[in-house]
N, C-alpha and C positions, 0 to 999 in steps of 0.2 A: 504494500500500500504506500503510493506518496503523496506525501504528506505538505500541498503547500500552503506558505503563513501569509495570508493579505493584511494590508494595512491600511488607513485611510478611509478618504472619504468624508461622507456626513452629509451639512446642508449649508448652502451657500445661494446667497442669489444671481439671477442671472446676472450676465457679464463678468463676475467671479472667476476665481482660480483653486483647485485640489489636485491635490496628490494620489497617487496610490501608489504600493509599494507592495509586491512580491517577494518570498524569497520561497527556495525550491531548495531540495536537499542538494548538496554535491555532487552525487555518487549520479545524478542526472542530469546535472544543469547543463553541463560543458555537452555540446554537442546537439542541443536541442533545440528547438522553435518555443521561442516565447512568444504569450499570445494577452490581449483582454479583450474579451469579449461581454455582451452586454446583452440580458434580458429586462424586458419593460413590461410592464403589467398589460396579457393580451398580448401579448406577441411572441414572436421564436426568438431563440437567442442570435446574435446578430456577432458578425465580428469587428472590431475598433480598431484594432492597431496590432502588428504582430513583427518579432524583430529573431530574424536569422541569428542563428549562430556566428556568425562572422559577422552581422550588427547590419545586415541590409533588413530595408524596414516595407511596410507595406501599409496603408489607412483605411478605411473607410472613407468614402467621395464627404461622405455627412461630418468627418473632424479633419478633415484635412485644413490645414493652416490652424490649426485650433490645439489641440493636442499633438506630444512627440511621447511618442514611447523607445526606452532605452533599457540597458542591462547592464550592471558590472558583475564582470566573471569574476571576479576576486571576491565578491558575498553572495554571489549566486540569487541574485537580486533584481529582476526585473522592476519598471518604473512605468509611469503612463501620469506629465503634466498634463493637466484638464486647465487649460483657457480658455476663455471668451466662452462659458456654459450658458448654454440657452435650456431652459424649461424641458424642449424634449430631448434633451441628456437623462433627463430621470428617469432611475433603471438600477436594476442590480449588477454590478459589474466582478466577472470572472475570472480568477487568475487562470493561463492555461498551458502544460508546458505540451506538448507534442512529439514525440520522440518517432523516428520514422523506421519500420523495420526495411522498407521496398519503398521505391518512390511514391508507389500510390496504396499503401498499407501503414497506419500509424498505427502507436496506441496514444491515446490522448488523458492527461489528469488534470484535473480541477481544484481549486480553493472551493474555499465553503461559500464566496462571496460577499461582499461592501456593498453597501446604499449608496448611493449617489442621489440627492436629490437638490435640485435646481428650483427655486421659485421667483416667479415672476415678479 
């Protein structure tokens, strides 16, 4: 079972700024897709932001310019600043690491998940 530890979050108004913070055991971080992802009440979980092993990154069209997600391998530590939060940001947000056995075969682990809530 692994086990990741999320951090952050809360409630801020819109135009606001939060953190979130990851951290993932060792014994998998080095070599894996970090990911957050985001469910919203009524909806499918959605993905945000997701950052290679080697630190290339990828967004969602909806936080682009708004949020950067980063990692440092040395705490095994994924990251995701939340700028410029707009009201439909609010959601439960995912830590995710992805570990790939084949290119098109993972297995994928979760955080328990953070609130994020945005108000207008």
């Amino acid at each position: 079972q692994v086990h990741l530890v999320e951090s952050g979050g809360g409630l801020v108004q819109a135009g606001g700024s939060l953190g979130l913070s990851c951290r993932a055991p060792g014994s998998i971080f080095r070599g894996v897709e970090m990911g957050w992802y985001r469910e919203a009440p009524g909806k499918e979980r959605e993905m945000v932001a997701v950052i290679t092993s080697g630190g290339s990154t990828n967004y969602a069209d909806f936080v682009k310019g708004r949020f950067t997600i980063s990692r440092d391998n040395a705490l095994n530590t994924v990251y995701l600043q939340m700028n410029s939060l707009k009201p439909e940001d609010t959601a439960v947000y995912y830590c995710n690491a992805r570990k790939y056995i084949e290119p098109i075969v993972w297995d994928d682990y979760w955080g328990q998940g953070t609130q994020v809530t945005v108000s207008s």
